[in-house]
TIDOTOR-415582 format. One record per residue (C-alpha): residue number from 1; x, y, z. Coordinates in Angstrom, 3 decimals, decimal comma. Layout:
N
<kevex = NUM c1 = X c2 = Y c3 = Z>
...
END
This chain:
227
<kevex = 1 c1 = -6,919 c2 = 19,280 c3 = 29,489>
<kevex = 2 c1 = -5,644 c2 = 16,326 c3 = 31,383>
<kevex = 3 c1 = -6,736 c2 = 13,749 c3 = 28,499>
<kevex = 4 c1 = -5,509 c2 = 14,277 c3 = 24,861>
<kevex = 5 c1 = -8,262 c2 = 12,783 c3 = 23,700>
<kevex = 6 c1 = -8,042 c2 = 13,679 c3 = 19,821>
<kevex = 7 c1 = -4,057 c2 = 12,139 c3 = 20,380>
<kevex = 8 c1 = -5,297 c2 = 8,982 c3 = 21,877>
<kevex = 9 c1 = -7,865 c2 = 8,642 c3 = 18,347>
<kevex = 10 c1 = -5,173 c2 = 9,347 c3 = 16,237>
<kevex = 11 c1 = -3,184 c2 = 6,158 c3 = 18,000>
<kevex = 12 c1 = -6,303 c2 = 4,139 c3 = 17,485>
<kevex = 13 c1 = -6,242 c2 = 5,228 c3 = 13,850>
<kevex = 14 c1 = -2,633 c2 = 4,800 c3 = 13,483>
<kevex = 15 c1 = -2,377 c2 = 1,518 c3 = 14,406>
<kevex = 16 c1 = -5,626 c2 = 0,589 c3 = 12,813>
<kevex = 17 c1 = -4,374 c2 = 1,424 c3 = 9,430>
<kevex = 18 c1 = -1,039 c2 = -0,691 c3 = 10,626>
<kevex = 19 c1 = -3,077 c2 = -3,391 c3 = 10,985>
<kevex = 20 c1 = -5,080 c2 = -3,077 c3 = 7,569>
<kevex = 21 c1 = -1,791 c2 = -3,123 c3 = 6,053>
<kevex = 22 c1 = -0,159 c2 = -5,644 c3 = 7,358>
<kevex = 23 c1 = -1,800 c2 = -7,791 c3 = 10,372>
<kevex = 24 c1 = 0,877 c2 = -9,081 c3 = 11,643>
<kevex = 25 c1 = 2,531 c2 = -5,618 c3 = 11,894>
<kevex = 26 c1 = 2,325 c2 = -5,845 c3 = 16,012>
<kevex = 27 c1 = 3,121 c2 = -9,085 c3 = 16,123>
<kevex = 28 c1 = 6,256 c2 = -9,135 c3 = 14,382>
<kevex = 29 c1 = 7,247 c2 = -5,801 c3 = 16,043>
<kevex = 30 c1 = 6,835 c2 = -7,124 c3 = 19,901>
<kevex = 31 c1 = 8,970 c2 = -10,257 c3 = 18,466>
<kevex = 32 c1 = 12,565 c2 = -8,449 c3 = 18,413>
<kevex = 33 c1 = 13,849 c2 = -5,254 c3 = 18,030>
<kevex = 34 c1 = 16,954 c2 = -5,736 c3 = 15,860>
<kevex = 35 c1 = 17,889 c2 = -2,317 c3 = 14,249>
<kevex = 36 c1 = 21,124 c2 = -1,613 c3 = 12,086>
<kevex = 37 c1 = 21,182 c2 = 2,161 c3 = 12,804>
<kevex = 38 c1 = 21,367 c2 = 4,032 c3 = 16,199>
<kevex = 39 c1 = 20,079 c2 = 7,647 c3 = 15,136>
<kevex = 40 c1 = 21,889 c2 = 10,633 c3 = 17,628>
<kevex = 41 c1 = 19,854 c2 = 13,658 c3 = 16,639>
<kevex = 42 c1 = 18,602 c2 = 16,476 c3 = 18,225>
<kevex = 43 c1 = 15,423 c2 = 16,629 c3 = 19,632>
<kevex = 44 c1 = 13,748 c2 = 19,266 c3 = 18,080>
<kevex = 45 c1 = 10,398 c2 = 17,919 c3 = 17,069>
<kevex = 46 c1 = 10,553 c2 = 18,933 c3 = 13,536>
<kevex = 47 c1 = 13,325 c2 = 16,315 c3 = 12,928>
<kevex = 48 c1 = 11,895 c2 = 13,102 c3 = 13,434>
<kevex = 49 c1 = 14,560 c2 = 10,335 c3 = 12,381>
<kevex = 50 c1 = 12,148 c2 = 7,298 c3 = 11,371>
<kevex = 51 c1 = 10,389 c2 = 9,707 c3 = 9,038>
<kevex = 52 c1 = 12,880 c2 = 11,472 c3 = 7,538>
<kevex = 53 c1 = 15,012 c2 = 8,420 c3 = 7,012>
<kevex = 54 c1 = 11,699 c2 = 6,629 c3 = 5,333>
<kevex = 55 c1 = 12,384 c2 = 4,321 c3 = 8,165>
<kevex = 56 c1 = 9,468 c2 = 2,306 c3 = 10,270>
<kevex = 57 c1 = 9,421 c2 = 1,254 c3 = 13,578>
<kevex = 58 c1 = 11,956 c2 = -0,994 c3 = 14,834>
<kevex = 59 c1 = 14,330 c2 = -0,221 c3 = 12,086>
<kevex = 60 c1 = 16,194 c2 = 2,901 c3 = 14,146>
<kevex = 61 c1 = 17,483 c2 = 2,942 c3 = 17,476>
<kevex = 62 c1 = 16,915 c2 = 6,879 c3 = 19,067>
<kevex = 63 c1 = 18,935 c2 = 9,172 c3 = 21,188>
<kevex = 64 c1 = 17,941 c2 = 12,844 c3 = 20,888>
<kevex = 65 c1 = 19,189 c2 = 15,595 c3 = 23,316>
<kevex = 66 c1 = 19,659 c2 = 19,824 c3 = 22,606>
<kevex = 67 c1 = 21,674 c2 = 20,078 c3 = 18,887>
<kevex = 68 c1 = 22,813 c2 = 16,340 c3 = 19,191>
<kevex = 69 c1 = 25,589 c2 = 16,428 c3 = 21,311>
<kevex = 70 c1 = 27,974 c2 = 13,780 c3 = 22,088>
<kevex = 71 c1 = 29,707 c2 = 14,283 c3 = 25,621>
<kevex = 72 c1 = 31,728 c2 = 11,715 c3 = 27,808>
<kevex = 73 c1 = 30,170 c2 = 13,054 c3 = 31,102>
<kevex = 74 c1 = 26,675 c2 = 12,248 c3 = 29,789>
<kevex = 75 c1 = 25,599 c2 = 8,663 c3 = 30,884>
<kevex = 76 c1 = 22,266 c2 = 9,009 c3 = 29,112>
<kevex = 77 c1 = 23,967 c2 = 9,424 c3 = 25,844>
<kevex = 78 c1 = 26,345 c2 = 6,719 c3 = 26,710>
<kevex = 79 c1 = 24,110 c2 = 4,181 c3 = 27,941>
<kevex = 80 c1 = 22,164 c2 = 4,304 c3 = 25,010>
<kevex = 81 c1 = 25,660 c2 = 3,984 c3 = 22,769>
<kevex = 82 c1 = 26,525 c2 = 0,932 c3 = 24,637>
<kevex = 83 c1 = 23,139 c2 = -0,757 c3 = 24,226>
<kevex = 84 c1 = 23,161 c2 = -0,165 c3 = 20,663>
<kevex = 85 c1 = 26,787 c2 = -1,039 c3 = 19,841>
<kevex = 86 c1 = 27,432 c2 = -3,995 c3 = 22,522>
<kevex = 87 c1 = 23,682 c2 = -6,068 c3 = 22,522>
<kevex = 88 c1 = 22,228 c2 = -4,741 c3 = 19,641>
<kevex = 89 c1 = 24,965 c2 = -4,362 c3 = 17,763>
<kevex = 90 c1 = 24,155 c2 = -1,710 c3 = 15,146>
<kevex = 91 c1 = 26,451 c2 = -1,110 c3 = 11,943>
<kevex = 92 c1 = 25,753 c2 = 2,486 c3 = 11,638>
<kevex = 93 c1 = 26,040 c2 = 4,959 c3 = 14,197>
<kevex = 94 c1 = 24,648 c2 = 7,867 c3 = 12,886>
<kevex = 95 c1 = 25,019 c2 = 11,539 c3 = 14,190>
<kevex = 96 c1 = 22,924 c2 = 14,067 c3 = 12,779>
<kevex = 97 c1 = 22,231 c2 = 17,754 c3 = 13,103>
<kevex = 98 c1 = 19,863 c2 = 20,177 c3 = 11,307>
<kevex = 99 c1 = 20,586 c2 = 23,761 c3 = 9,310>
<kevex = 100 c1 = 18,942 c2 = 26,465 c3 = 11,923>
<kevex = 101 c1 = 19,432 c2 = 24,643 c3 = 14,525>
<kevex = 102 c1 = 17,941 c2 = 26,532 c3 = 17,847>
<kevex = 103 c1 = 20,752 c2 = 25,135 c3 = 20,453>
<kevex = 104 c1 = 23,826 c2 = 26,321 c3 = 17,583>
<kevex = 105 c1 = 22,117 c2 = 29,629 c3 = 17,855>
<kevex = 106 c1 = 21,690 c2 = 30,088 c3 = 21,275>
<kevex = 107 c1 = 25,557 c2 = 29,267 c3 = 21,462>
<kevex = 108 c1 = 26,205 c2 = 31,724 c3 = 19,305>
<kevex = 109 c1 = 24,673 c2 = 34,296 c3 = 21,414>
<kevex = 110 c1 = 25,433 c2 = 35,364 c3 = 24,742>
<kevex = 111 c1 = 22,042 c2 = 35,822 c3 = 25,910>
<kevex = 112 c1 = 21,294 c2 = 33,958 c3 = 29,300>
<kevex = 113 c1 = 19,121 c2 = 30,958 c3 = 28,791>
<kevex = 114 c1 = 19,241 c2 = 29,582 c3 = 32,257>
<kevex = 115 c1 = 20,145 c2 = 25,910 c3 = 32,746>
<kevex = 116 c1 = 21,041 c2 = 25,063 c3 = 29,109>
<kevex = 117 c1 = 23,272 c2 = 27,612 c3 = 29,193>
<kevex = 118 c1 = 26,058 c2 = 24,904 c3 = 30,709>
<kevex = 119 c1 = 24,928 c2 = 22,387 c3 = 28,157>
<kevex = 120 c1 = 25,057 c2 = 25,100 c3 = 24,982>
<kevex = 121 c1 = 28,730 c2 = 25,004 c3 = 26,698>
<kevex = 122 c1 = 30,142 c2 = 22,449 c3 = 24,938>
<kevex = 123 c1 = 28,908 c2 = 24,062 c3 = 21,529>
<kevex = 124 c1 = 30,684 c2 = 27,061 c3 = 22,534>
<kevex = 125 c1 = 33,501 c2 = 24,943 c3 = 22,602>
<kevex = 126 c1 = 33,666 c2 = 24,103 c3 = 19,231>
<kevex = 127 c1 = 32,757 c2 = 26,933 c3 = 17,851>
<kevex = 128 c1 = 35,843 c2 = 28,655 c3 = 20,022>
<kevex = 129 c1 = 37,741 c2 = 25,891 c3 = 18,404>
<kevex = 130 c1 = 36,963 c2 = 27,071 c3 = 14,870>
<kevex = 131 c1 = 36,349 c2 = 30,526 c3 = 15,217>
<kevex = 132 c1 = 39,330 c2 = 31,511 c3 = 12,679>
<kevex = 133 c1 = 37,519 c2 = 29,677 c3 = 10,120>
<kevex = 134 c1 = 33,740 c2 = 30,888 c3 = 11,209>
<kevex = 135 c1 = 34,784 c2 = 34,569 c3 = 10,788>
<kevex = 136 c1 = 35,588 c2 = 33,690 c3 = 7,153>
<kevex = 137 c1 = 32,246 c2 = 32,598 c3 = 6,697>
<kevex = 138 c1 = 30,263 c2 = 34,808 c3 = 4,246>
<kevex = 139 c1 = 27,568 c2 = 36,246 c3 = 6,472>
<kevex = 140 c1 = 25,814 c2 = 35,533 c3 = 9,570>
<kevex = 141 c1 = 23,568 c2 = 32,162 c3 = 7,499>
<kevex = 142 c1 = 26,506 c2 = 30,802 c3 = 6,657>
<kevex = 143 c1 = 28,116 c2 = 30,956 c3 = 9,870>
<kevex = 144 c1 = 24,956 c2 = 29,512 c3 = 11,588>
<kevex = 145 c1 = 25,197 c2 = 26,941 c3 = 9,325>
<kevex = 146 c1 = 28,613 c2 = 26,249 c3 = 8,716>
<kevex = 147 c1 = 29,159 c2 = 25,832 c3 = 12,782>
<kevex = 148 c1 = 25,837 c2 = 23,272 c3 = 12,991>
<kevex = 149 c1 = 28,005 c2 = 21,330 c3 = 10,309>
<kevex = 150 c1 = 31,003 c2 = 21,670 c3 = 12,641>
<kevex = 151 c1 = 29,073 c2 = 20,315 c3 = 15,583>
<kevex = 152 c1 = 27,772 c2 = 17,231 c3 = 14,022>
<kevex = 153 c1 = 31,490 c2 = 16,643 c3 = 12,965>
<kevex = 154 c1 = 33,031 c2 = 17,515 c3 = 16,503>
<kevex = 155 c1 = 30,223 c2 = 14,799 c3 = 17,791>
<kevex = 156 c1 = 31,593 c2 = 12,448 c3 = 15,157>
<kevex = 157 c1 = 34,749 c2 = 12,451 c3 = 16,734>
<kevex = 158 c1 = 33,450 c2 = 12,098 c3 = 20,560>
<kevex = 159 c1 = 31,556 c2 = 9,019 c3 = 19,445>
<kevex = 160 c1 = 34,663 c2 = 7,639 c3 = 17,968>
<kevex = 161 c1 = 36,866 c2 = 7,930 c3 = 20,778>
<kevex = 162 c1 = 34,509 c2 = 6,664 c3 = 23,350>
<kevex = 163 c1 = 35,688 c2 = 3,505 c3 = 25,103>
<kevex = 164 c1 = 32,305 c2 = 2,072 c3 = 23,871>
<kevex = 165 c1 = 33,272 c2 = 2,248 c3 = 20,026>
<kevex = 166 c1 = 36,799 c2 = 1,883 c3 = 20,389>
<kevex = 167 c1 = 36,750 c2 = -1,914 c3 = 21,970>
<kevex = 168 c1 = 33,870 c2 = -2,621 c3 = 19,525>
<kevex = 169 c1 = 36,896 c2 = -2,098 c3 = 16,755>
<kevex = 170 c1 = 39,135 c2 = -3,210 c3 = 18,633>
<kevex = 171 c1 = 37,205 c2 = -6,740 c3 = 19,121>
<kevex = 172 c1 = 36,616 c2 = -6,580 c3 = 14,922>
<kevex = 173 c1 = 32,736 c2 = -5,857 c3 = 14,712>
<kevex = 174 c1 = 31,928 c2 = -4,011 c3 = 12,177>
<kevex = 175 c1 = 30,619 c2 = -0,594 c3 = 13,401>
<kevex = 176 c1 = 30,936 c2 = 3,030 c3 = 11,187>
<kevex = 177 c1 = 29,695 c2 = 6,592 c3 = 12,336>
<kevex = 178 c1 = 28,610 c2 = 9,108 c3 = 10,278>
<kevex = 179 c1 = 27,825 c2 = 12,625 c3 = 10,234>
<kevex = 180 c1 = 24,754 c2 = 14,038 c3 = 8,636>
<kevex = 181 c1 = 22,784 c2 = 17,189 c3 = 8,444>
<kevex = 182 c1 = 18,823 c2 = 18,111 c3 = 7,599>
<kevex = 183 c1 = 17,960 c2 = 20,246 c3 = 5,651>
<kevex = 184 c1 = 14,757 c2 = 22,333 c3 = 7,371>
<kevex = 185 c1 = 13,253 c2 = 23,836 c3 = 4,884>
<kevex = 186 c1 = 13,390 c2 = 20,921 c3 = 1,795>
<kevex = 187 c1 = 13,227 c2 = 17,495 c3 = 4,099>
<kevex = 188 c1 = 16,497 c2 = 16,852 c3 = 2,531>
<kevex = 189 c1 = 19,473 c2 = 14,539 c3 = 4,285>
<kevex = 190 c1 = 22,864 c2 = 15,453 c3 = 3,373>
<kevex = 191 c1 = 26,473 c2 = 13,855 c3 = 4,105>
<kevex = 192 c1 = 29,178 c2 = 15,723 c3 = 5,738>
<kevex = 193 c1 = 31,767 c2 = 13,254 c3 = 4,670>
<kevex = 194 c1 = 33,089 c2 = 12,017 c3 = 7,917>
<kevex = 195 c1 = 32,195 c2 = 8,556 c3 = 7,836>
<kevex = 196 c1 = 34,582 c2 = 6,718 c3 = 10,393>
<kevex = 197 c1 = 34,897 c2 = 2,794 c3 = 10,176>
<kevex = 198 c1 = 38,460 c2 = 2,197 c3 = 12,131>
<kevex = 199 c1 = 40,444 c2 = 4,262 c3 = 14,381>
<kevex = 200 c1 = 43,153 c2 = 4,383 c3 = 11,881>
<kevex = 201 c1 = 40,680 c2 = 7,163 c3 = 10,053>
<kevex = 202 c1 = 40,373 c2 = 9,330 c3 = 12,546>
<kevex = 203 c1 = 42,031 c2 = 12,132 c3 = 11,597>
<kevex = 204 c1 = 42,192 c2 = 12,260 c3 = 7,880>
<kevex = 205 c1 = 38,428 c2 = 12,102 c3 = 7,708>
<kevex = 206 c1 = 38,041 c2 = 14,484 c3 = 10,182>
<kevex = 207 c1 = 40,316 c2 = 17,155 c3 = 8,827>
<kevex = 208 c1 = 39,027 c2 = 16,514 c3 = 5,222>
<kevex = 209 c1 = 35,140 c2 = 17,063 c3 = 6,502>
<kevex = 210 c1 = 36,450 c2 = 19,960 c3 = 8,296>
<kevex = 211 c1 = 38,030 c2 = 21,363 c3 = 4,672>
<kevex = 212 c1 = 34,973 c2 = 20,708 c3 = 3,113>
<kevex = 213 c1 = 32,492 c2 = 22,540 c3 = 5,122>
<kevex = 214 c1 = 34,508 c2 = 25,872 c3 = 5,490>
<kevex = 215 c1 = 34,744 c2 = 25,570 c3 = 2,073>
<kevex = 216 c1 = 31,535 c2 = 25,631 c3 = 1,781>
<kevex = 217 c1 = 30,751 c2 = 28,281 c3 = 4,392>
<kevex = 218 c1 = 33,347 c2 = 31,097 c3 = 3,054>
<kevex = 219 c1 = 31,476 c2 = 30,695 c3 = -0,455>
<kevex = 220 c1 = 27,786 c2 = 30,652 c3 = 1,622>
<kevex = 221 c1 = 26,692 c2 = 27,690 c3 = 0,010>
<kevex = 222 c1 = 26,804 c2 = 25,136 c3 = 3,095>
<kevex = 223 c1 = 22,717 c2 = 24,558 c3 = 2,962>
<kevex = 224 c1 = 22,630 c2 = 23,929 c3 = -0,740>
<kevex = 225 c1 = 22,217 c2 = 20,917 c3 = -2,256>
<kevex = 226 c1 = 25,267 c2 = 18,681 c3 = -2,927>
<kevex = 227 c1 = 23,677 c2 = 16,605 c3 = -5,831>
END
């Protein structure tokens, strides 16, 4: 079909019941967008940020791309970092990846894909970067998972050394990046521990959040809850 039509009746309905709820819903939305978070996920469409965050509209700047990667050649990406972080000026730059993740999998495999297979590249990467510690991993879950938590964490640290992020700490504003993961099968959020506020963390967080999730992948517990 060219026309949707049941999608078009379930805008009308959506923004109906916005409406019943609060009138000036629109109104106050068109007004300004002034979010606190930019949200770097990946754009599989079972991991919608607003929703999963509890979040409405206008609350969450959005960048998704294939398992949420973070790369200096991509001006897409970037762009959308400097809007957030020089005229929107978000506190929370927030990177987050998801347990099963289709683009981690694919990189872990060396079936051809085609086109993707030169953007699954740079997950390669880091999993060639950790592959001591992913062949400690308990079995072949684990190591899917244990290497989407690596990603997220490697993409930590590009956003933190990007020229956009640096001068924002270097000119004092207050700006920290974090690394999350989703949990498919529960809806559930959890923190990788590499929050990064200054420069002067860099390391130290990133080797500690490393630690922790081989830790967690040698026992095969990476996808459990952490309380």
């Amino acid at each position: 079909m060219r026309v949707l039509k049941n999608i078009f009746q379930k805008n009308r309905d959506w923004a109906q019941s916005e409406i019943d709820r609060d009138p000036n819903f629109f109104k106050n939305l068109e007004a300004q967008q002034s979010p606190e978070i930019l949200w770097i996920g990946c754009a599989d469409s079972r991991v919608p940020a607003n929703q999963i965050m509890g979040m409405a509209p206008g609350e969450v700047f959005v960048h998704r791309n294939i398992a949420n990667v973070v790369v200096h050649s991509d001006f897409n990406c970037l762009s959308v970092l400097e809007y957030a972080v020089a005229v929107l000026k978000v506190k929370h730059v927030i990177v987050c990846g998801h347990y099963g993740c289709g683009g981690v999998k694919g990189a872990m495999q060396n079936n051809k894909l085609g086109l993707i297979d030169n953007w699954l590249r740079h997950i390669k990467d880091v999993r060639s970067k950790h592959e001591q510690l992913l062949s400690e991993c308990a079995d072949n879950e684990s190591e899917l998972d244990t290497l989407c938590e690596l990603n997220v964490i490697e993409q930590v640290l590009n956003v933190c050394h990007t020229t956009i992020v640096q001068e924002a700490w270097e000119n004092g504003q207050e700006l920290a990046v974090h690394g999350w993961i989703y949990r498919l099968k529960d809806g559930i959020l959890k923190d990788l521990g590499s929050c990064i506020t200054h420069p002067d963390e860099l390391s130290d967080i990133y080797r500690l959040a490393v630690d922790s999730t081989m830790l967690a992948g040698a026992s095969g517990s990476s996808s459990q809850p952490t309380g």
